[in-house]
N, C-alpha and C positions, 0 to 999 in steps of 0.2 A: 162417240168419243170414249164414254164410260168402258163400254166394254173392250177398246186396246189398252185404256190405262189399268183395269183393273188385273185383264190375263197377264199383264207384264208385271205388274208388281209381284202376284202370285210366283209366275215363271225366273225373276228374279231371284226371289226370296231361296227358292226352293234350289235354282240352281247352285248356289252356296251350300249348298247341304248333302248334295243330292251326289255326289264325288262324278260328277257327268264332265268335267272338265274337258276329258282327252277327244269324246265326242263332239262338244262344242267348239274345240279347236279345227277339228277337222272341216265341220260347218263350216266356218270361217272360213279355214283356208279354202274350199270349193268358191265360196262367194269372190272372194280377192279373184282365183285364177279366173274364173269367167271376166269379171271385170277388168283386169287386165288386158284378156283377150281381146274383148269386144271395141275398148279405148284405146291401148295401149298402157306402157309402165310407167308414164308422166303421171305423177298424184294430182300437179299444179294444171295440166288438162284435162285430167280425167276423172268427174265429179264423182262417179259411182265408183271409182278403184277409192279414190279419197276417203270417202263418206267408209267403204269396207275396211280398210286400214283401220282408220278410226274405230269404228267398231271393234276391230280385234284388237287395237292397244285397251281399248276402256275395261274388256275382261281379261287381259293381263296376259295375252295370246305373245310368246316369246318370239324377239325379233326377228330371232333363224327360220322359224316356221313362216315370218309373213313374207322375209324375205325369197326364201322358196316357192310360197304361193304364186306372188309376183314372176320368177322366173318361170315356173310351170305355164303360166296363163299369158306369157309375153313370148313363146317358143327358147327362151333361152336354155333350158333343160326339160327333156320330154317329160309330158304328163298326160293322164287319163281326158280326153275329149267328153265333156258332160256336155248335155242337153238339156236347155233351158226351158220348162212346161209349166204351165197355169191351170191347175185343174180347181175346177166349180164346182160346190157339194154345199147339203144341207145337213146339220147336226139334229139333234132331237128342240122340239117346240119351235122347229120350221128354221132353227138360225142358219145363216149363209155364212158361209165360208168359202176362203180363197186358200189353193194350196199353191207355195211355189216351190217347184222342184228343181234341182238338177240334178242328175240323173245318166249313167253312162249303159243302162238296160232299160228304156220305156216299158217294155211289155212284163217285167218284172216288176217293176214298180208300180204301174198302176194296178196290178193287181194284189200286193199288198195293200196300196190304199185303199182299198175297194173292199179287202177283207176287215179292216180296220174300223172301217164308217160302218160296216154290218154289225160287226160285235157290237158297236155303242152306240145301237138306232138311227142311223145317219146313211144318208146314198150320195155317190154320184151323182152331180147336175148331168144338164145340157151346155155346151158351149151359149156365155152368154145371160146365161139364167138369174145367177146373180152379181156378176159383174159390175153392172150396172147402179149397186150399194154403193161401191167404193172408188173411191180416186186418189192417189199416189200423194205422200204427203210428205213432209221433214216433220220427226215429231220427237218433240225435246221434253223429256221428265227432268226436274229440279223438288227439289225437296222443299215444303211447305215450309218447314220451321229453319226460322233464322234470315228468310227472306218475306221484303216486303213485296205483294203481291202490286202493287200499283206502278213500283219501279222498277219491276221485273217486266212490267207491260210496256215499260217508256221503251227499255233499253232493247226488249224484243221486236218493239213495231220502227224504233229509227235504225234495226238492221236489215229489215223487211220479213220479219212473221206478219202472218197474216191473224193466230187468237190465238189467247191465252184461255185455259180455261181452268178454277181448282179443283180438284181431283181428292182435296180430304188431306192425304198425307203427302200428296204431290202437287205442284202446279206443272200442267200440261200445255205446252208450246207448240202451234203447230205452224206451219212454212212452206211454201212454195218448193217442191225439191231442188230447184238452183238458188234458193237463197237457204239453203240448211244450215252449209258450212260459216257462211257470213254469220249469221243469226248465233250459232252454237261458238264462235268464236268473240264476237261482242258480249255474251253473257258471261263468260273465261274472266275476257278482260276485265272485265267489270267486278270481278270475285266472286261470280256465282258459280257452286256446286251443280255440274252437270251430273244426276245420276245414272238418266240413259239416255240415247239417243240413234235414232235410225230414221231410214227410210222406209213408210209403212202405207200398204192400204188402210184410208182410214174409213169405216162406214158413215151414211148419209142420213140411216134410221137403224136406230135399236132394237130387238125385242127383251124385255122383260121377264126374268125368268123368276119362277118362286123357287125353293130349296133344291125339291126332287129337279126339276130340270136342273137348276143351277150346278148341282154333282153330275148328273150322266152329260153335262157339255165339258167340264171341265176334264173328267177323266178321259172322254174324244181329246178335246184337246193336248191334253199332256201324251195322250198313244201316238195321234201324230208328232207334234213334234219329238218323241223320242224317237221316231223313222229316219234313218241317216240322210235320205233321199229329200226330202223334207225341209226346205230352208227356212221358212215361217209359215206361219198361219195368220190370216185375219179374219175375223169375225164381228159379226153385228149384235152381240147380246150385252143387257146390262145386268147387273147382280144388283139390287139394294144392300145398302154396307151393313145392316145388321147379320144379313144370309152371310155374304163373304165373310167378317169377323167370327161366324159362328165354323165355317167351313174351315179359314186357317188355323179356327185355334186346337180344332181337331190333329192338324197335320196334315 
């Protein structure tokens, strides 16, 4: 769990700084149109178009765009046909990684990916390889200060999370992906600061990185995800907070 909360806080922080908005917009909107596609434009039946809406309201994603999105991925106005791909790879000091793509050129994209994992000591799996880490989660960031951890736990488990775990500067929520939206709206109610919130492969085991690894995964990490192709990453590695705290305050 360590190593989703921490690549997020990082990828958070950074994308406020980082002027990558118009990129991260577009992310977005790809996620909305598939999901659209796949369910339909109903939010109220369609848990994954929901949960991506929300997503793009929480980063401030302008209504025109997600409205668009929605059209494009419901045939209502023609759009690009992406294809949805999982590819399986290792980073440096063996960590596993999950890529999800979508993608309107396969054979171009995986081989940028491919060139990507070479530059920063990382390969391509096999189908399957490491998969097997991770299973599909709701996972809710709240911010440590100003909430009690105990009744943060009442009000997550009588909406149906399944753990609460502290995280240092966040408490970390995690959920069944059909009780995400229940769970992330009972906390709402209740006046708790949602910081983030998605739908995430979450790992089953960690590995433990010292500093040197800790720089050559993160900079992997941050090449793919600036790949437009690229809709997240998940990972199985943990940082101890002294490494991280020394690595942000770098920049």
């Amino acid at each position: 769990m360590s190593g989703h909360s921490k690549w997020h806080t990082i990828k958070h922080k950074k994308a406020a700084i980082d002027a990558k908005r118009g990129r991260i917009f577009n992310k977005q909107a790809r996620l909305i149109e598939v999901a659209a596609r796949s369910g339909g434009a109903d939010l109220n039946m369609n848990i994954r178009l929901r949960a991506a809406v929300q997503a793009a309201r929480d980063i401030s994603m302008p209504k025109d765009k997600i409205d668009k999105a929605i059209a494009k991925g419901s045939g209502q106005v023609e759009g690009a046909h992406y294809e949805e791909i999982v590819y399986e790879a290792y980073g440096p000091a063996g960590v596993a990684l999950m890529l999800d793509v979508l993608t309107d050129n396969k054979n171009r994209t995986v081989g940028e990916i491919r060139h990507i994992l070479m530059r920063h000591a990382g390969r391509l799996g096999e189908g399957g390889s490491v998969a097997w880490i991770f299973t599909q989660k709701g996972v809710i960031s709240v911010p440590s200060a100003g909430n009690d951890g105990d009744k943060l736990l009442e009000v997550a488990l009588e909406a149906g999370a399944q753990d609460i775990s502290d995280e240092g500067e966040t408490f970390e929520i995690t959920t069944d992906p059909k009780s995400f939206s229940a769970v992330r709206e009972a906390l709402e109610k209740a006046g708790v600061t949602v910081q983030h919130a998605e739908l995430a492969r979450v790992a089953s085991t960690t590995v433990q990185l010292d500093e040197n690894d800790a720089r050559k995964v993160l900079k992997l990490m941050e090449a793919l995800e600036d790949h437009d192709d690229i809709q997240s990453v998940s990972a199985n590695f943990d940082i101890p907070d002294e490494i991280l705290a020394a690595i942000r305050d770098e920049g």
